[in-house]
C-alpha positions in Angstrom: -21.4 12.6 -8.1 -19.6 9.4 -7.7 -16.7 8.0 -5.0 -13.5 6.3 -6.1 -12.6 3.5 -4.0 -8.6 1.7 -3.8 -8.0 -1.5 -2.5 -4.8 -1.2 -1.0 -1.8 -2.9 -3.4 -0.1 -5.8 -1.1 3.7 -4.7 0.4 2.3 -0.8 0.2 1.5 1.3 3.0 -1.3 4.1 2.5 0.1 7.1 1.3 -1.9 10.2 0.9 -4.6 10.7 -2.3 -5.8 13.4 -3.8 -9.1 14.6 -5.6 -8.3 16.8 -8.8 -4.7 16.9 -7.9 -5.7 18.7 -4.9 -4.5 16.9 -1.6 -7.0 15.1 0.7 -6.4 16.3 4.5 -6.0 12.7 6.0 -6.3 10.8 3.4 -3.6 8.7 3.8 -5.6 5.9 6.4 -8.6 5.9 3.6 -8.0 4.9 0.4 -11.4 6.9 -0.6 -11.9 10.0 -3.0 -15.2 11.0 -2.8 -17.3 14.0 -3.9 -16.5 13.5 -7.3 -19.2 15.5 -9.4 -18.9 15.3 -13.8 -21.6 17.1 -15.9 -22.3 15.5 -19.0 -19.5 15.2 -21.0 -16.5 16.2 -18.1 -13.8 14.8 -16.9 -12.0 14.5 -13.5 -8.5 13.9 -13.8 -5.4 13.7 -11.0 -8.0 12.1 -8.6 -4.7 10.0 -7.3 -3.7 7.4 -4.4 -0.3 7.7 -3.1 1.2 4.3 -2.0 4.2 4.0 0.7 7.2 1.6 0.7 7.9 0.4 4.5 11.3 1.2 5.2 13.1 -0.6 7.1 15.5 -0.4 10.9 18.0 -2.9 11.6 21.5 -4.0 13.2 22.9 -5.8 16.0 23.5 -6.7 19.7 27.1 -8.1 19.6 30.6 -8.4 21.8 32.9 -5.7 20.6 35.8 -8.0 21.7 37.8 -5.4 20.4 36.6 -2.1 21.9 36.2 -0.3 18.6 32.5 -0.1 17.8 32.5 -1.4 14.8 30.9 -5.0 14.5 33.8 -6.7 12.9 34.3 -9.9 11.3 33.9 -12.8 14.1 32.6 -11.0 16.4 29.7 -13.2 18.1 25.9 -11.6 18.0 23.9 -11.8 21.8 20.6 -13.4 21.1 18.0 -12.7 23.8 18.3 -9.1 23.9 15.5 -6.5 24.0 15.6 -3.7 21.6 12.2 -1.0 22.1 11.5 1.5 19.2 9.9 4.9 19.9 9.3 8.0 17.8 6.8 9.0 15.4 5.7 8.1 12.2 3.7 10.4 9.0 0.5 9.3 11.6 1.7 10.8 14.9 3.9 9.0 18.0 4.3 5.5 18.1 2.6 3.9 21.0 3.1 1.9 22.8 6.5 1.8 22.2 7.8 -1.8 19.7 9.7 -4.3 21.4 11.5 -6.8 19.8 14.1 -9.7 20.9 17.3 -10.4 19.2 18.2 -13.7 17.6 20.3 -16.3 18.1 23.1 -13.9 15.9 22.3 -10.5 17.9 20.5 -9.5 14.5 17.2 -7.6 15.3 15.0 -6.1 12.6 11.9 -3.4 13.1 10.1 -3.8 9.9 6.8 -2.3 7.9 7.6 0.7 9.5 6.5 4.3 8.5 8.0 7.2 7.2 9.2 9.1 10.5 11.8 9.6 13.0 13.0 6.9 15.6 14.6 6.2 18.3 15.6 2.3 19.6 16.5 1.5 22.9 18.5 -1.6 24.4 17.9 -3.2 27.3 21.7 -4.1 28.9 22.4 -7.6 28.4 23.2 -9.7 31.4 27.1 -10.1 32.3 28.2 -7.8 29.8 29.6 -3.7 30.2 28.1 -1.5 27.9 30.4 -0.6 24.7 30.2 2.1 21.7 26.7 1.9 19.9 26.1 3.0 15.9 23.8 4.5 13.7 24.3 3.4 10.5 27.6 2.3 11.0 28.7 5.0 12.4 30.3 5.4 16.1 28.3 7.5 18.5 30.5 9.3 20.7 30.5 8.4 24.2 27.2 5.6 23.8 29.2 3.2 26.1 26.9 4.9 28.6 23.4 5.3 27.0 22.3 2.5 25.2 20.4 4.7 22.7 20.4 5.1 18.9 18.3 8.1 18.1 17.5 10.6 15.5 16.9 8.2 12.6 15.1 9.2 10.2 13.4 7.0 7.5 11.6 8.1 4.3 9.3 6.0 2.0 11.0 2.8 0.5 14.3 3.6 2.5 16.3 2.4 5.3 18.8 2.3 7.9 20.9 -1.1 8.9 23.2 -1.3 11.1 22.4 0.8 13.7 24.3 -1.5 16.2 25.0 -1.9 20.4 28.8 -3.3 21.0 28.5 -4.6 24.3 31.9 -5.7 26.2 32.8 -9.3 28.5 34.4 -7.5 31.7 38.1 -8.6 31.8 39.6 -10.2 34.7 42.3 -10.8 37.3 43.2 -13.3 39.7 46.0 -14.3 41.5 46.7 -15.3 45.1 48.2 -14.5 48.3 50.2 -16.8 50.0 53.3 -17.5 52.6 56.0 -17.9 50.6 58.3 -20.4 53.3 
């Protein structure tokens, strides 16, 4: 009877084994096939250990100096923001939540994630109005109230950029009153 043992492969995530092509309930935080028995003569084949490629979440805090959503060409990043990541992974709900500050560009990136479905949060940024968010890309309708990116869903080895918060510099108006003599 003998016990197969992995050492995890650097940049890999554990992924879930089997033992005679047979799955291994929770195998994938083991790296361990055990039970293994071989007469004289026999073989044991499929005994298997699935790896994981992190995927990875990213995008931006920026000024949407033009209202559309979209982070265009020019438009300036907000460093110093705080983005929070929630959900749950192939091994159950993320907690505590992941926080993570943007950079000097806006640029914010969640990575060695697992396979799973997220959600990322942004904290408002001070002295700005909230704009149009986007997953992927993609403007959410009616985010320049919510702050929220959800429902992204990330498989082995994949990913999902630009899932970006346009933020807006309020406008202005002065002027004065006066006598006119």
């Amino acid at each position: 009877t003998y016990t197969v043992t992995e050492t995890q492969p650097a940049s890999y995530l554990d992924g879930v084994d089997a033992k005679n092509g047979v799955v291994i309930a929770g195998s994938n935080v083991t790296d361990l096939v055990s039970g293994i028995t071989l007469a004289s003569g026999g073989t044991s084949v499929n005994d298997n250990f699935g790896e994981l490629v992190a995927p990875g979440l990213s995008g931006f805090v920026y000024s949407d100096t033009n209202n559309n959503g979209i982070k265009d060409s020019g438009e300036a990043g907000i460093g110093g923001v705080q983005v929070t990541l929630t959900g749950s992974s192939d091994l159950g709900v993320i907690a505590p939540p992941i926080t993570v500050t943007t950079a000097s560009d806006g640029s914010y990136n969640f990575g060695t994630l697992r396979p799973g479905t997220y959600t990322i949060t942004e904290s408002q940024p001070t002295g700005y109005l909230d704009g149009l968010d986007a997953k992927g890309g993609v403007v959410i309708a009616g985010s320049n109230t919510t702050d929220l990116v959800s429902g992204i869903t990330l498989n082995s080895g994949g990913s999902s950029v630009n899932d970006n918060f346009g933020e807006l510099v309020a406008a202005t108006a002065s002027g004065f009153v006066y006598s006119d003599l």
